[in-house]
N, C-alpha and C positions, 0 to 999 in steps of 0.2 A: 504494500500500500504506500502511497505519496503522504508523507509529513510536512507541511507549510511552517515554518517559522512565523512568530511572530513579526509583521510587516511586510512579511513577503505576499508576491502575488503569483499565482501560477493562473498562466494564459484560460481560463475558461473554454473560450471560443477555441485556443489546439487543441489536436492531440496532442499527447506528451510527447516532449522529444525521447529517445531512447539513452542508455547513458552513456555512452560510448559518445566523444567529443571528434567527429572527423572535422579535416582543416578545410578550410576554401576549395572548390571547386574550380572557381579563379581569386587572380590578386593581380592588381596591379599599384605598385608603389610610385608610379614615376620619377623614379631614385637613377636610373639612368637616363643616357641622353636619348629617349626614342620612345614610345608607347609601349613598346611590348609589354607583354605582361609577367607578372615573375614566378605565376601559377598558373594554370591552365591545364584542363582535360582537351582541349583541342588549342592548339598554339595558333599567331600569328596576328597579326594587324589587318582588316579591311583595308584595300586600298580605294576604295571611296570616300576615304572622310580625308582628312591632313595627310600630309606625309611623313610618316612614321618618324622618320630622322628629324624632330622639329625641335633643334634644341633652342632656335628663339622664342621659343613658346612656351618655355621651360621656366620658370618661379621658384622663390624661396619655399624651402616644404612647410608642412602645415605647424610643425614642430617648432620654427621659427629660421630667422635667417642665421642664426648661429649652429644649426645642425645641417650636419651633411646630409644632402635628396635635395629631392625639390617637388615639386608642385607643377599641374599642369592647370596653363593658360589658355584657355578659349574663346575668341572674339566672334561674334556671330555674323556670318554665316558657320563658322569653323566646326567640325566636330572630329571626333575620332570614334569607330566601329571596329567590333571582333565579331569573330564568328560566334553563334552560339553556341551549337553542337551541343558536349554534355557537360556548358562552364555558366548554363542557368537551367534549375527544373522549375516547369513552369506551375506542377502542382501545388508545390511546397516548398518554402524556401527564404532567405532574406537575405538583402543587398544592405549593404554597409558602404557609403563614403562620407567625404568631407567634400564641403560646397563655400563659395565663398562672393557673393555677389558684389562685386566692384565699384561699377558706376550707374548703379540701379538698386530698388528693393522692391521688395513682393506688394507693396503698396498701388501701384503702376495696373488700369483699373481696362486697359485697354490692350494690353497684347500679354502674349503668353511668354514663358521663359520656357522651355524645355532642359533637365537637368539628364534623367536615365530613363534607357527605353528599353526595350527587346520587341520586335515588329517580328511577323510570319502573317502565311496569307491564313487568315479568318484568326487569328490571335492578335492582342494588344497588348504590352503592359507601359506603363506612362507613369516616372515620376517628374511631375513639375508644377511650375506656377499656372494657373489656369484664369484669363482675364477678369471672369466673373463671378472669382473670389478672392480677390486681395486681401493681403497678409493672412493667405491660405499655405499650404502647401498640400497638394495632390496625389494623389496616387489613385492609376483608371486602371482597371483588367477590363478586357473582350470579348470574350469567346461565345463561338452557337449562337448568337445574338444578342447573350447577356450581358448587362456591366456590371461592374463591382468597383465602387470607389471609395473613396477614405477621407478625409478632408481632416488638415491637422493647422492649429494656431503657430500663425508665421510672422513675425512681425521683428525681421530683421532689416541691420540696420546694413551701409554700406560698407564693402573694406571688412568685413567680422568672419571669421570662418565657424561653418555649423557645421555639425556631426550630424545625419541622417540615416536612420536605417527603418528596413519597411520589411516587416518578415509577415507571411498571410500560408496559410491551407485553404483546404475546400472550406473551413467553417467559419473563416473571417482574416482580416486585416489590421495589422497594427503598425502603427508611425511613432518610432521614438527619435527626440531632436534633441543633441546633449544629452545622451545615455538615459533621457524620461524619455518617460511613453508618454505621448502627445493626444493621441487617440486610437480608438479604436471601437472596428466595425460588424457585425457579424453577418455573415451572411448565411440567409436563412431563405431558402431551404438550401443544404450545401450546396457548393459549385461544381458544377461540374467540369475541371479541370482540366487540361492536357495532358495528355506524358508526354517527359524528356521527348522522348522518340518522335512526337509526333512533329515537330518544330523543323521540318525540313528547310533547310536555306535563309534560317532564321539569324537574325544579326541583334546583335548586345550595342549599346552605342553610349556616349556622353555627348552632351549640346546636339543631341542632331534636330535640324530645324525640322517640322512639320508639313506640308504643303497647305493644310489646313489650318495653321495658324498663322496669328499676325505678330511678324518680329520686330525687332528693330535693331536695325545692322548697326555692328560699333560697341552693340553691348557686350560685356569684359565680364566672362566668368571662370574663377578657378576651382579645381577640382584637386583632389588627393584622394593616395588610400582606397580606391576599388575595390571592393569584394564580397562574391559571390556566396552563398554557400547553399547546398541542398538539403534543409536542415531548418526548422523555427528556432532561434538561436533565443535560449530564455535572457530575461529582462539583466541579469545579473552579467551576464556573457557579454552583451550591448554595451550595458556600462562600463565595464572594463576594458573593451577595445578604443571606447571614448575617454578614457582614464589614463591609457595608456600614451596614448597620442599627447593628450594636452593636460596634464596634471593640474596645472593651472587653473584649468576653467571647470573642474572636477572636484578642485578642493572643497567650494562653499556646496558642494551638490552630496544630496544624501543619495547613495549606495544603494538600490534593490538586493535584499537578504537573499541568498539563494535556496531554493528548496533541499529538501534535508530529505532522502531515499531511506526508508527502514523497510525492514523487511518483514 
């Protein structure tokens, strides 16, 4: 049986993850000079988006200018895409970056920002600003006709770097911004989800613009820290990868207890 600690919260809406902690699926650190990524079940860069070797578009890491990496810079139109393959499952799972919006914020009540995507024909997944929710932050699934969205309190400023992660199964969606959970959605009656498998020719992307949204060229956003996993990564796991990055901004922030497994 599951023992919850005092203050802690176990996902309701998942299933429980299993106890066994496998690592990223993908990763990308942009710690060298080029996108690639430094994990990966299917290697390689898209040559659709940037080109790969972009080291002028390479930034201080999110860590600060005194640590060695760096950080990747995205001006819009610009993005960079991987292949999907088996380095996102689309049934279950959560994405983890750092985002850092420049010369803009999610206030801005007229065009969209796009941050992480994964596209295939008749599947969506969408995390970004969406016009007709200012100082939102979004997250859309697609599939068979259906949508699934999340909508989480966003109300940053320029130049700040945010920690984002959005872990969902078939029975719901969860946004944590700064190692909190922001929100969270259930969907009822479950989803009916994809398999890995079924995502043939399917692309993972950062800033890729939409054709149905309204952008604005020029606009500067930084990214860090990518990663994948195939996994609902519990609340305490979240906070720790955000903890680990920026201690700083983790210090005044209380800690999810992590659940306690007896037997």
């Amino acid at each position: 049986m599951m023992k919850v600690l005092a203050g802690s919260a176990v996902p309701a809406l998942f299933s429980l993850a299993a106890c066994a902690q496998p690592g990223p699926l993908f990763k990308a650190t942009f710690d060298t000079w080029n996108t690639a990524p430094d994990v990966a079940v299917e290697k390689g860069v898209l040559k659709e988006g940037i080109d790969p070797e972009l080291q002028l578009r390479m930034c201080a890491d999110v860590r600060g200018p005194g640590v060695k990496g760096n950080a990747l810079s995205l001006t819009v139109p610009e993005y960079v895409a991987y292949p999907c393959g088996g380095n996102f499952r689309p049934d279950r799972g959560t994405v983890l970056f750092w985002v850092r919006p420049m010369n803009y914020t999610l206030a801005d009540s007229k065009h969209f920002q796009p941050y992480f995507s994964v596209e295939a024909q008749g599947y969506q997944f969408y995390v970004y600003k969406y016009y007709q929710r200012p100082e939102q932050l979004t997250v859309f699934m697609r599939y068979k006709g259906r949508n699934y969205t999340c909508f989480a309190p966003a109300k940053w400023a320029r130049e700040q770097w945010h920690h984002v992660a959005v872990a969902w199964d078939p029975n719901g969606i969860a946004i944590y911004i700064d190692g909190a959970e922001a929100k969270r959605t259930t969907i009822d009656p479950p989803g009916d989800l994809p398999r890995q498998g079924d995502l043939r020719g399917a692309k993972i992307a950062l800033g890729d613009p939409r054709p149905w949204s309204s952008l604005v060229e020029g606009r500067l956003t930084q990214f860090d820290d990518l990663a994948l996993y195939g996994r609902v990564l519990p609340a305490k796991e979240i906070f720790d990868v955000f903890a680990a990055a920026r201690p700083d901004l983790a210090a005044n922030a209380q800690a999810p207890v992590a659940a306690e497994e007896t037997a």
